[in-house]
Phi, psi and omega in degrees: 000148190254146169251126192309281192302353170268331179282323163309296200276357156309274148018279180298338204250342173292340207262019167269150159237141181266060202271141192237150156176196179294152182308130205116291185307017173104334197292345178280321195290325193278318187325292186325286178332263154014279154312299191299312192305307187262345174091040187231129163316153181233149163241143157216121214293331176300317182291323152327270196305343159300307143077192155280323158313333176076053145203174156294137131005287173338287191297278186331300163304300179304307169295329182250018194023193178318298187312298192281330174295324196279338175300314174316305194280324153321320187283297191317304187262004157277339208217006151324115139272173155159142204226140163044109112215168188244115183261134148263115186278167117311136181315305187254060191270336191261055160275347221244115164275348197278311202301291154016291181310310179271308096052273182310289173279039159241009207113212196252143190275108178248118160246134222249131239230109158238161180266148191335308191308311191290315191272072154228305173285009178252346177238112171277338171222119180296318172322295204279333179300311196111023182259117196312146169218112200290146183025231187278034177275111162279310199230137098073281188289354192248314160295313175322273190298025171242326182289276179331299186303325183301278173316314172303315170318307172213057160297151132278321182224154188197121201247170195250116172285326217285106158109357183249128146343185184256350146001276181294308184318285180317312201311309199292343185269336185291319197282333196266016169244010197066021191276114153275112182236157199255000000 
């Protein structure tokens, strides 16, 4: 027997983008864009979890310490639909293999690719960003190498920002997803 209904919502769930990286890179500002561009819906899963918490990214970590934001954000991004949109993730949805997983099977995974130096000059106080920091993460350089393999890991696609508009950034993430934009 065929079940229908797993052939729908695969179907329906695939044609989204996912963009994941570090805090900084762009994904809510190039998301937006994007989504206008190609004719796509926009989501931004921090602002979901802003929210529904009733607080700032900030406030929400300092009350729920690490541990409990990432629970937040897992149940939130495990628990996404969305058909034709362009998602923004949080920087550390990719602690979460369940979100990660499903995130995936809705489409394609773009990780918007920056170097340790470039996300420094753009968040000067990680704390006040509102950036989860996971077990014995101090610094920056620490967060980086914790981080980076996690996005590579379940990238589908990875375009390199360092050095691009927020422009340059959108043409490139439309061309290497098939997107003709003008």
């Amino acid at each position: 027997m065929i079940d229908f209904y797993s052939h729908v919502r695969y179907n329906v769930f695939m044609n989204n983008l996912v963009l994941i990286g570090m805090p900084s890179s762009g994904k809510s500002t190039a998301g937006v864009l994007l989504a206008k561009k190609i004719g796509f819906g926009f989501i931004d899963c921090d602002l979901i979890i802003q929210g529904e918490q009733n607080a700032l990214l900030s406030e929400i970590i300092e009350r729920e310490g690490p541990e409990g934001f990432i629970q937040i954000e897992e149940r939130v991004n495990a628990g996404l639909a969305a058909m034709r949109c362009v998602i923004a993730t949080g920087g550390s949805v990719c602690y979460s293999e369940r979100a990660m997983q499903h995130l995936k099977s809705m489409g394609t995974v773009v990780y918007l690719q920056l170097s340790e130096q470039e996300v420094a000059r753009r968040i000067p106080n990680l704390v006040r960003r509102g950036v989860v920091m996971r077990g014995n993460v101090g610094t920056l350089h620490d967060l980086y190498l914790q981080r980076v393999p996690l996005y590579e890991q379940y990238a589908d696609v990875t375009i390199r920002c360092d050095g691009q508009t927020i422009d340059e950034t959108v043409a490139a993430i439309a061309e290497a997803t098939g997107f003709a934009i003008g």
